[in-house]
C-alpha positions as CSV (number, residue, x, y, z in Angstrom):
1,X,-6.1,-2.1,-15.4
2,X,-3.6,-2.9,-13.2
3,X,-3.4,-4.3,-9.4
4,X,-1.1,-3.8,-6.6
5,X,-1.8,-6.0,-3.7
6,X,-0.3,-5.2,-0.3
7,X,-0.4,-7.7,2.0
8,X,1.8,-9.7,4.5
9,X,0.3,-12.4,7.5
10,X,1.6,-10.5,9.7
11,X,-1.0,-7.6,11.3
12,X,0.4,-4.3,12.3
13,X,3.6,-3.9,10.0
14,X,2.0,-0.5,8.0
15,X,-0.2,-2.3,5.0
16,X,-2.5,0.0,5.8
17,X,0.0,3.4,5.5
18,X,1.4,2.1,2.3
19,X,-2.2,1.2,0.8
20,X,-3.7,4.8,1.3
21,X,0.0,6.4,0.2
22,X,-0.6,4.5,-3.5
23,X,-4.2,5.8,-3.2
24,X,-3.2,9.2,-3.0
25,X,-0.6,9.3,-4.8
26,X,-2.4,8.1,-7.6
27,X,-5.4,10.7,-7.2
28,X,-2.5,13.0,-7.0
29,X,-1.0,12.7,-10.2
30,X,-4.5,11.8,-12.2
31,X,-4.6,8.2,-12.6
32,X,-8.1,7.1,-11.8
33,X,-7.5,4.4,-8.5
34,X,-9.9,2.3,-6.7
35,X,-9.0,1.7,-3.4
36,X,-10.3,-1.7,-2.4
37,X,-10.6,-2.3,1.9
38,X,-10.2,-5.9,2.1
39,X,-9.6,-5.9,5.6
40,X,-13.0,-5.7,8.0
41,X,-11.5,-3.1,10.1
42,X,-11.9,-0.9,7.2
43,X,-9.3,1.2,8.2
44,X,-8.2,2.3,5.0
45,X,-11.4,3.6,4.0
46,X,-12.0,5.3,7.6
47,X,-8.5,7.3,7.1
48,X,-9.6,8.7,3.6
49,X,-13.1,9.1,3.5
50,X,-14.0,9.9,7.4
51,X,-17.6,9.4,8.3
52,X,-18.5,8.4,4.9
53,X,-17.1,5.1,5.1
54,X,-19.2,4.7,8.1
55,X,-22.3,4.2,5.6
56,X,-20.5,2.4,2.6
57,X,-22.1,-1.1,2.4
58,X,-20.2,-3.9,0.8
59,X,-19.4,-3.9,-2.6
60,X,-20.6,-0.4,-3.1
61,X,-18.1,2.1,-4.8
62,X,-17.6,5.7,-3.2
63,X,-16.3,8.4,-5.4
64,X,-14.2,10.9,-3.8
65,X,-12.4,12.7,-6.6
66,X,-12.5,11.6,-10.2
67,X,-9.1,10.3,-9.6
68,X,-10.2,8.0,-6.7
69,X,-12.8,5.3,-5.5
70,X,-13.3,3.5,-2.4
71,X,-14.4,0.2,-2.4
72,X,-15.6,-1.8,0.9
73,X,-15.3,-5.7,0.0
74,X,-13.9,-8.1,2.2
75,X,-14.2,-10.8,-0.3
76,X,-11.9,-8.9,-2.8
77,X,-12.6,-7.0,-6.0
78,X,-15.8,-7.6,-7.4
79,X,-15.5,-9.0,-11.4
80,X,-17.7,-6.2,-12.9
81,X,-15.8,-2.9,-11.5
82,X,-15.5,-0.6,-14.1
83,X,-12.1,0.6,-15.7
84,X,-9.6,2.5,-13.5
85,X,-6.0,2.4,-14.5
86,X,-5.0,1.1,-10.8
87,X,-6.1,-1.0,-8.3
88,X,-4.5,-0.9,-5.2
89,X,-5.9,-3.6,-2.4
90,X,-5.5,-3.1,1.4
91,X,-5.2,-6.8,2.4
92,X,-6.5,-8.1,6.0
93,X,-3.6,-10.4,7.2
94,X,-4.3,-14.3,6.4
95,X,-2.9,-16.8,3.4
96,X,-5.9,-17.4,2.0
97,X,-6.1,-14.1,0.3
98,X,-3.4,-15.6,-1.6
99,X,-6.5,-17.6,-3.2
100,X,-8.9,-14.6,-3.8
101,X,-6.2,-12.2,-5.7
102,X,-3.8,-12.5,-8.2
103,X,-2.5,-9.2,-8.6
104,X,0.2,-7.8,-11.0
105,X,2.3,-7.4,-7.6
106,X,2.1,-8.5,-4.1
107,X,3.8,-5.3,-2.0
108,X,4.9,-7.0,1.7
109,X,5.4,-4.0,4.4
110,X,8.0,-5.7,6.8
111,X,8.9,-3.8,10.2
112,X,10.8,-5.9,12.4
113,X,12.9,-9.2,13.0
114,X,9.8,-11.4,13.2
115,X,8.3,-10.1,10.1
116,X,11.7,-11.3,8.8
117,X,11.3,-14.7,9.9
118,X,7.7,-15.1,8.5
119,X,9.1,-13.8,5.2
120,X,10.4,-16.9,3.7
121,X,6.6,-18.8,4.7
122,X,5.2,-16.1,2.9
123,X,7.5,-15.9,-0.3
124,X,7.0,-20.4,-0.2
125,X,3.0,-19.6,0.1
126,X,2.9,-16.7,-2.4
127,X,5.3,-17.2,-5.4
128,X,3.4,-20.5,-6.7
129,X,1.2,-18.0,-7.9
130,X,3.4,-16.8,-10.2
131,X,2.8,-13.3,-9.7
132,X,6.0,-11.0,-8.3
133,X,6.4,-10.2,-4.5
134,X,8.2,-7.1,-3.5
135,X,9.5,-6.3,0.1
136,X,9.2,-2.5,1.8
137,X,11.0,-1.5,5.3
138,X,8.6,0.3,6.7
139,X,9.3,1.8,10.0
140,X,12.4,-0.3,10.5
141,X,14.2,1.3,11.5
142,X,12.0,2.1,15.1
143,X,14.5,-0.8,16.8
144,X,17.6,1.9,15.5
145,X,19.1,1.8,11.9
146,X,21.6,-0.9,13.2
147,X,18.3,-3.2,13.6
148,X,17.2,-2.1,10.0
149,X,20.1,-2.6,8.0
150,X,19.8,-6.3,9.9
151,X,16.6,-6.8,8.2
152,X,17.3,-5.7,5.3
153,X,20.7,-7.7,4.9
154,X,18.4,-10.8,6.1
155,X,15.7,-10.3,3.0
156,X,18.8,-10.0,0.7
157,X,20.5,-13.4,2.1
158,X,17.0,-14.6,1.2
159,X,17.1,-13.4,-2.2
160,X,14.2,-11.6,-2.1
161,X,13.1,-8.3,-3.4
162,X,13.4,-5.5,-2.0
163,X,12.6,-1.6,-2.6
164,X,16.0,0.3,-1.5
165,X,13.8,3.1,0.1
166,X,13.4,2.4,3.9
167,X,10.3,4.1,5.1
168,X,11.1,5.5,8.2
169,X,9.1,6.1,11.5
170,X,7.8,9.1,11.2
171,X,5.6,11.4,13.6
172,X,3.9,12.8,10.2
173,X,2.8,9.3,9.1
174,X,0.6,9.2,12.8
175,X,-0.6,12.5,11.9
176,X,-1.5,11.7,8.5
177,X,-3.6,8.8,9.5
178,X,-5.4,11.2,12.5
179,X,-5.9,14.3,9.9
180,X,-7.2,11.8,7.0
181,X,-4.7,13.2,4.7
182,X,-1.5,12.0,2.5
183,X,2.2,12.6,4.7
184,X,2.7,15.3,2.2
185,X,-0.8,17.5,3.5
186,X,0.1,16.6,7.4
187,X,0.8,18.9,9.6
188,X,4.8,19.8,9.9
189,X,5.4,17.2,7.1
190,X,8.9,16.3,6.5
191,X,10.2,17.1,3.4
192,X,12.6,13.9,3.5
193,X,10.2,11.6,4.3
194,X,7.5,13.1,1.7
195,X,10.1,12.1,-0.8
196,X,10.6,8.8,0.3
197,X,6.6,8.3,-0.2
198,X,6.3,10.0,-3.4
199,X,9.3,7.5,-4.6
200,X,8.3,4.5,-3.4
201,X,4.4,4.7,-5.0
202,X,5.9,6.1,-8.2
203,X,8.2,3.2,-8.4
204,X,5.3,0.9,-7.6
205,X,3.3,2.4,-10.4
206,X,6.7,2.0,-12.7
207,X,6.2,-1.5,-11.7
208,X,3.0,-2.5,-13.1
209,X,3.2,-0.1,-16.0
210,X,0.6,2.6,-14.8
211,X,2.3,5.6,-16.7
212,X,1.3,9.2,-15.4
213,X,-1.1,10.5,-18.3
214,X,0.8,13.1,-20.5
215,X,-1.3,16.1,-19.6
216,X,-1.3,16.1,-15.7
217,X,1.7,17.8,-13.7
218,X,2.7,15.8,-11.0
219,X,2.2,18.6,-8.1
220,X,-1.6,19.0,-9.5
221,X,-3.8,18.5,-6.7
C-alpha cells in the first residue's frame, strides 16, 4: 500500500483539486483508493460524497465504489485500515503534519510567487524526513504564463522537483468541484486540460509504484 501526501503550508494553492483528481482517477482505472480528509474543513469529502460526508464521523470509512473510500480523520490515517493499493491524503495546511505522515511522496500544489518563497521553508522542514517532495503549478499561470514560467524557473534555481505539467486555471476545475465530479465528467470539460489531469495522477501513481491492474481498461468507469 502506497501513500501520496499533498500538502503545502500554504492554504488556498489547489491541495484540495489535486487530492480528489488522484481519488478519481484511481477509482477510474480500478485501483482500490482511500481518500483520507485530513483537513477539518472536510472539503475533500464534501466534493465527492455530497451530503454523505455530512454524517461521516471521524475515523469511519465510507465506501463509495469498490474502487474508492473516504476517510474523515484529522489526526491522519488510522494504523489498522485495511489494504487499498493507494492512499492519497488531503493535508490541512501546517508543519506539524510533517510529524503525523510519512508518506511514499509529499505532492506540494504551488500557485503563485509567495508560494514560491515558502518553498525553500517547506523543502528545509520536509526533506529530513527522508521521504521525496514533488512540486505541481497549479493554476499558475492565473497572474499570465509570463508569471508562471517565473515560478517555475524559481523552483528549478532551487533545485527542486518539479512535474513539467502546469495545471492550468480552468473554469471546468470550479465546475467540477460545484457538480461533485472529476474535470473529465464537468460540464463543457476541456479536452486539454482533462489530459493534463489524467497525466499528472498517472505519473503520480508511476511514482510510488501503483501499477494499473492488468485486466481494467483505463476509460472503464
Amino acid at each position: 500500500m502506497k501513500t501520496l501526501s499533498v500538502w503545502n503550508n500554504k492554504g488556498g494553492c489547489g491541495k484540495t483539486t489535486l487530492a480528489v483528481h488522484l481519488a478519481y482517477w484511481a477509482e477510474k482505472t480500478r485501483r482500490r483508493c482511500l481518500l483520507v480528509d485530513m483537513d477539518r474543513q472536510g472539503n475533500a469529502l464534501q466534493w465527492i460524497a455530497g451530503d454523505e460526508a455530512q454524517d461521516l464521523r471521524p475515523g469511519a470509512v465510507l465506501e463509495r465504489s469498490p474502487y474508492l473510500s473516504l476517510l474523515y480523520s484529522p489526526d491522519g490515517p488510522a494504523l489498522n485500515l485495511p489494504p487499498f493499493d493507494v492512499v492519497v491524503v488531503d493535508c490541512p495546511p501546517g508543519l506539524d503534519v510533517a510529524d503525523r505522515l510519512k508518506p511514499d511522496l509529499w505532492i506540494v500544489p504551488v500557485d503563485s510567487a509567495f508560494a514560491v518563497r515558502g518553498a525553500a521553508n517547506v523543502h528545509a522542514d520536509i526533506a529530513p524526513s527522508g521521504v521525496p517532495l514533488l512540486f505541481v503549478l497549479n493554476r499558475a499561470d492565473a497572474g499570465g504564463l509570463r508569471v508562471q514560467k517565473g515560478i517555475a524557473e524559481a523552483l528549478a534555481a532551487g533545485c527542486l522537483d518539479v512535474w513539467p505539467d502546469a495545471i492550468p486555471e480552468n473554469a471546468a476545475l470550479t465546475r467540477a468541484a460545484s457538480y461533485g465530479v472529476a474535470v473529465w465528467d464537468a460540464p463543457f470539460a476541456s479536452k486539454n486540460v482533462n489530459g493534463i489531469v489524467e497525466r499528472f495522477a498517472e505519473g503520480m501513481f508511476t511514482r510510488v509504484g501503483v501499477p494499473a491492474p492488468r485486466a481494467s481498461k483505463r476509460g472503464a468507469a
